[in-house]
Structure formats: structure tokens, C-alpha cells
N, C-alpha and C positions, 0 to 999 in steps of 0.2 A: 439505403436510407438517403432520403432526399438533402442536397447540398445546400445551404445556403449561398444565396449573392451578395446579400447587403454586408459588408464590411464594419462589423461590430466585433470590439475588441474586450477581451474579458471585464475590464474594470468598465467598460459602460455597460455592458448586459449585467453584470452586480448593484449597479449604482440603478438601473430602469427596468430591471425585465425580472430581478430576483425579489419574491415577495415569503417566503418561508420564514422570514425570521423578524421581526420590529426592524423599525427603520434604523433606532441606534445598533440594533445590534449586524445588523449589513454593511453600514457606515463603518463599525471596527474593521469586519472581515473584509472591505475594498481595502482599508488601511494596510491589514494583514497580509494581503494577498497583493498588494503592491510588493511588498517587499519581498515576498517569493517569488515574483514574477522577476524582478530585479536577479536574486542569484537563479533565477534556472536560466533567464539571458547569459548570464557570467561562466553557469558550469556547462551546457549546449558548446558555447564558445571554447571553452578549455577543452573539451571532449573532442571536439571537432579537429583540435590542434596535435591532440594527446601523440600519433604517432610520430609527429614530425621531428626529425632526429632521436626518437627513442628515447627523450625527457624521462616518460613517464613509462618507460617498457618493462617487463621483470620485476618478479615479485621479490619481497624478502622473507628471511625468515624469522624463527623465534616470536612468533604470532603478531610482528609489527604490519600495520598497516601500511597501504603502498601511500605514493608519495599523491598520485591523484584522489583518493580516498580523504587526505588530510586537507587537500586545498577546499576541494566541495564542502567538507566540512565547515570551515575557516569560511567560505563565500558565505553560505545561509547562515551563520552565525554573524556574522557581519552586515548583513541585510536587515536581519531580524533587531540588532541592538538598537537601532535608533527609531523602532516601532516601539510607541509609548503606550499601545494597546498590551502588548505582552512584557510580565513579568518572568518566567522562566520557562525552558526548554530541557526536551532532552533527546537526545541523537547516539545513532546506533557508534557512533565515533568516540562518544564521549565517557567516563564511565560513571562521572558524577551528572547531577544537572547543571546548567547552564543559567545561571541564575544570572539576572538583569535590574532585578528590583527584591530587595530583602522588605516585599509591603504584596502578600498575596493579596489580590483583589480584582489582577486582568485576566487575560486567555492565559492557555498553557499549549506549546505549540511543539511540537515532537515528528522527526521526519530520519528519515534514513538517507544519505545525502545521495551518495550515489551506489546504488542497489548492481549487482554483477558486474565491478570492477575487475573482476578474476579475466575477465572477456576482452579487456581492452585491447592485449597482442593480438588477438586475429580478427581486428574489426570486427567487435559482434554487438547487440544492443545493449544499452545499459540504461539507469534509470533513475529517479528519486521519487519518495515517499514521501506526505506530510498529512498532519492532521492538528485541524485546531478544536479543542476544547472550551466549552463554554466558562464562558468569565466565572470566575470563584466568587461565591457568596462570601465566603469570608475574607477580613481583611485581618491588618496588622498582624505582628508578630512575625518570626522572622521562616522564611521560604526556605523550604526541603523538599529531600525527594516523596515525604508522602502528600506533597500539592501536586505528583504527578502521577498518582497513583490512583485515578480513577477510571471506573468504568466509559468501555468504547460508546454509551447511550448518552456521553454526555458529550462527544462533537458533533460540533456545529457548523465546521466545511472537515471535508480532506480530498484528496486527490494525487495523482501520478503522473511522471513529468517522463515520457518514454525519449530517448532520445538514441531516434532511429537515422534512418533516410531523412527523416524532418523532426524536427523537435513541438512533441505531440503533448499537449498537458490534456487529461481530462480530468475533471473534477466536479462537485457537488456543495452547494452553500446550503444543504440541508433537502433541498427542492427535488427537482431532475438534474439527471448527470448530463452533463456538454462536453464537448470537445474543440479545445480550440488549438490551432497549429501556430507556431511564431512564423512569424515573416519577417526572414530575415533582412531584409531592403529598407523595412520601416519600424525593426525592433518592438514588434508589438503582437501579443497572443490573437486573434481572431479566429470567431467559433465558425466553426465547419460542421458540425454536428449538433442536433439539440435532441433534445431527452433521450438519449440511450437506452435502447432497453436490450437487456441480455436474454436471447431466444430461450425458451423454457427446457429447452432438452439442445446437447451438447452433441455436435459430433466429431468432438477431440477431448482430446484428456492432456493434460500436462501433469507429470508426474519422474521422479527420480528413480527411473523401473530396476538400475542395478542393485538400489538396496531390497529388492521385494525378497529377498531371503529371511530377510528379518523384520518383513510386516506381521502381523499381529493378522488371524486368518479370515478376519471379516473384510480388513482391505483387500486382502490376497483374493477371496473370493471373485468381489464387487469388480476388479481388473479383468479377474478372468471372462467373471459375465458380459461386462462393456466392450471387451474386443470379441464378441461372439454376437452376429447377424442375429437381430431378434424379428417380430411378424413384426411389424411396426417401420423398421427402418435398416439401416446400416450398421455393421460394427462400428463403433467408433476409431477413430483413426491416434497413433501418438504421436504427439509437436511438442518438442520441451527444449525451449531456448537456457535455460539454466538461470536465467536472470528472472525473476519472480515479477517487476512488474511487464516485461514485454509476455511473457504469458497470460498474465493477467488482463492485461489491456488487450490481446488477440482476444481473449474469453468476450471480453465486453462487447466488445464489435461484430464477431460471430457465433458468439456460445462456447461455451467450455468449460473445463472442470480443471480449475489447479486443486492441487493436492500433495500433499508432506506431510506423512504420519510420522508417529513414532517409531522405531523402531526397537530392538532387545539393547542395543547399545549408548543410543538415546532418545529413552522413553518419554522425552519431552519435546520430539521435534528439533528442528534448527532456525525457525524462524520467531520473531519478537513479536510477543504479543501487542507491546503499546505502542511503537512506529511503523509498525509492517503488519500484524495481522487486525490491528481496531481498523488506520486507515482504509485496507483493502475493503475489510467488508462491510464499513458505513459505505463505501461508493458501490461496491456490490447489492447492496441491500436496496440501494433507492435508487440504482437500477432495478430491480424486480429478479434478482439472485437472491440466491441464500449461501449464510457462513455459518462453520458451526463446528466445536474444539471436542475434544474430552475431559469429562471429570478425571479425580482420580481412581473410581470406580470403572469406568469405562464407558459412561454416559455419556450421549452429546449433550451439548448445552453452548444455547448463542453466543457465537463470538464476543457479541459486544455485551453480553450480559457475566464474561469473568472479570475478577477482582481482580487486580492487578498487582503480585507482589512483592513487586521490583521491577527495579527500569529496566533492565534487560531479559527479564524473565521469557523463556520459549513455552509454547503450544503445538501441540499436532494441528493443522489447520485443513479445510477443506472447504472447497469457494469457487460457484459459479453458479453456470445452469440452474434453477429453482427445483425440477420435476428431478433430474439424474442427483444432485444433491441429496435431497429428501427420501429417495432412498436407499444411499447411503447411511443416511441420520438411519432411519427407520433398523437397518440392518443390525448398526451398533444398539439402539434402544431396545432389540431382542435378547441381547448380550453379547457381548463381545468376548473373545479371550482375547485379553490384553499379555504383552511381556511383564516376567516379573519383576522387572525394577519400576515398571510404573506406579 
């Protein structure tokens, strides 16, 4: 994909080249997206610093968060406060929401700060999530967590802030997806990529292959087939960084298939539906991917079309390639035998 020259930095291509949404409602989301832009400067920086003297090395235990997990938190939570477009948040960190204003009536803005923290000891990629929700019809009366409980067809940007080799944000104001990379000499995102489109058929899979003992035998199949040379092309190849958006974001850029089912032990997955699986697959989706979960039947049914039953509620997920996707979907819509705690 062809590079750009011109040195356009994200908040001028939202302010002049982003036309998907009314003009007020772009003017919020540069609002919005200033201040993400603000801590993904802040956490890129802290990331970059994390080994030096073993600060932030070694994990704890008794399910506490590590101590870099807490500050990225604490960054986008503090970026976001004095954005008067949003009223509350909710973050894979946090276990209530993040309330800002007790008067629903702005955005709802929800992100997972920093995504494969577990990686930070052996310099490996790591990342953040975010997605913004359209402004609530409703006002007054006092903000809970069910003003955060709605479906993924109701945001209106999201995007992944990979922070690799460079600190790589792509993202979506509803439109096409772009890529812009910080530079860091002049503290500002500039796009590198315009429309992204994710190749229709994948030839990688990302996937967590130690648990296939305990996939459910339509996944188990669908792997088997994929790493088997078809007339068409090549086995597909496996790349699994463990950090869900640097596989992701490789999908985007080359094609690919992430994937995380359920398994017999847990029948619901281990990633969130409202800060980790909406984001991904509103920016998967207008790329030209598809996303797409389980009922409790064993149905697929679109990402962004579950209800959401809690802020931290998990989903089996599966997201990429449009053609290798679909038939998967197709597989499980024959029936699936699911585990029975699903």
C-alpha cells in the first residue's frame, strides 16, 4: 500500500478529510481523540522507559494488577476528565464505571489501557484499545453502568494504539480505517496509511493453539482444514504474539484471522466484549473484515449486534479476513457441538 508524503497529522485529517458523521458530531470526536492522543503520547513514553531499572518488571500475585497496567490506566483516565464531550467511561482496569458527569447526555468512551502487559519482561509488543460511543439521547437523571451497556452498532470512532518498534495508532471515525504513526521529534500522530483494507482471505491465523484440547469440534475442525494446502493457495501459516491488538493490527495490514473460543473451562472466552471485542470489530468491519461471537445456543451472531450484560462481560470472538471468517461463521450456523457449561 502506497505511502503517503504529505505530513497530515490525525486531528487535521478528522477536522478536513473525515466526512462520515455531521460536522458537530466530528468536532466532538477531534475533541475526544485529542485527549487519547494525549495519553497514548504519555503511555508509548512510559512503555518505552518500562525496563529501565526494572520499575515496572515482575508480576504480582493474588489477581492484583501490575503496577504499569495501573498508571496507563490513571493516564487515559486523566486525559479523558477534562473532555467535556464525555460523561462516563469504562476500562478493563476498573471494575465500576468511571463516571465524570452524574447528567447522561455525552459520549461513552471505554478502552482497555494497556492490552499484553504480561510481555513487558521480554520486550514484546503491547498495546491499547478504545472506542467511542455515540452521544446518548437521553439526558438527566443520574449515570450507571447501564449508560454503558450498549450495543457495539452504536460507535462512532474506535481504534488500536500498537506500540511496537514505533508507536502505531490505527483507527476509524466511522469512515475508512487509517494509520497513523507518532513521531516522536514532533509529538504528533501522522497518517501513513489511508483506507485499510484487510485482504479477503488470510494467510495466518492467530490463535492460542495450547488450549485446542478443549475447543468445541467445529474450531478444532476449521484449524485442522486451515493449516492443510487447499487448490487455491497455501496452508496458512501460525503467528500468535499473545497480545491481542499486535495480532490484530498484523491482520489488518496483511490479512488474518485472530481467534479465541470458548473452551470446556471457559465457555465464555477470555476477552471483553465492550472494550476489546466492540472496538476491534467496528475497525475490522469498515475495514472490509468480519466479526462474529456465539449465542448461547451455539449460533454465530455479529459482534456488534450483542447486548451487553455487564461491563466486563467475555465472548468467544473471531475477527478478520471477510472469505476465511465466513466460513467459519457458516460452520458453526450448521451446528456446532458446543461445551456443556456454555
Amino acid at each position: 500500500m502506497a505511502e503517503t508524503k504529505k505530513m497530515i497529522t490525525l486531528t487535521h485529517y478528522l477536522k478536513y478529510f473525515e466526512t462520515s458523521h455531521p460536522k458537530e458530531v466530528i468536532e466532538d470526536i477531534v475533541n475526544i481523540m485529542s485527549a487519547i492522543q494525549v495519553a497514548a503520547k504519555r503511555i508509548s513514553k512510559t512503555v518505552n522507559r518500562a525496563g529501565l531499572g526494572g520499575s515496572f518488571g515482575g508480576g504480582v500475585g493474588g489477581g492484583m494488577v501490575r503496577k504499569l497496567d495501573v498508571l496507563a490506566n490513571e493516564t487515559l483516565v486523566d486525559a479523558m476528565a477534562d473532555c467535556h464531550e464525555v460523561y462516563v467511561m469504562a476500562s478493563e482496569e476498573s471494575r465500576d464505571p468511571i463516571i465524570l458527569r452524574d447528567d447522561p447526555g455525552g459520549y461513552e468512551v471505554v478502552f482497555d489501557p494497556l492490552d499484553g502487559s504480561q510481555n513487558i519482561d521480554c520486550n514484546m509488543s503491547l498495546g491499547s484499545i478504545f472506542g467511542v460511543y455515540a452521544k446518548s439521547k437521553k439526558t438527566g437523571g443520574m449515570t450507571s453502568e447501564k449508560n454503558l451497556l450498549r450495543k457495539g452498532t452504536n460507535l462512532v470512532a474506535s481504534g488500536i494504539v500498537h506500540y511496537g518498534s514505533a508507536t502505531y495508532m490505527v483507527m476509524t471515525a466511522g469512515g475508512a480505517v487509517h494509520g497513523f504513526i507518532l513521531d516522536q521529534d514532533i509529538g504528533e500522530f501522522l497518517l501513513v496509511r489511508k483506507r485499510i483494507s484487510i485482504p479477503r482471505r488470510a494467510p495466518i491465523y492467530s490463535t492460542n493453539e495450547s488450549a485446542s484440547l478443549e475447543w468445541d469440534p467445529i474450531m478444532a475442525q476449521f484449524l485442522t482444514n486451515i493449516k492443510k494446502p487447499s487448490k487455491t493457495g497455501k496452508a496458512m501459516k501460525s503467528r500468535y504474539v499473545g497480545t491481542m491488538v499486535a495480532d490484530v493490527h498484523r491482520s489488518l495490514l496483511y490479512g488474518g484471522l485472530y481467534l479465541y473460543p470458548g473452551t470446556k473451562s471457559n465457555p465464555t472466552g477470555k476477552v471483553r466484549l465492550l472494550y476489546e471485542c466492540n472496538p476491534i470489530a467496528y475497525l475490522i468491519e469498515k475495514a472490509g473484515g468480519k466479526a462474529f461471537s456465539l449465542d448461547k445456543t451455539g449460533k454465530p451472531v455479529r459482534v456488534l449486534e450483542v447486548q451487553p450484560m455487564g461491563l466486563h462481560q467475555k465472548i468467544p470472538f473471531y475477527c478478520g479476513s471477510y472469505d476465511d471468517i465466513a466460513e467459519l461463521e457458516q460452520m458453526y450456523a450448521k451446528g456446532a457441538k458446543l461445551p456443556s457449561k456454555l
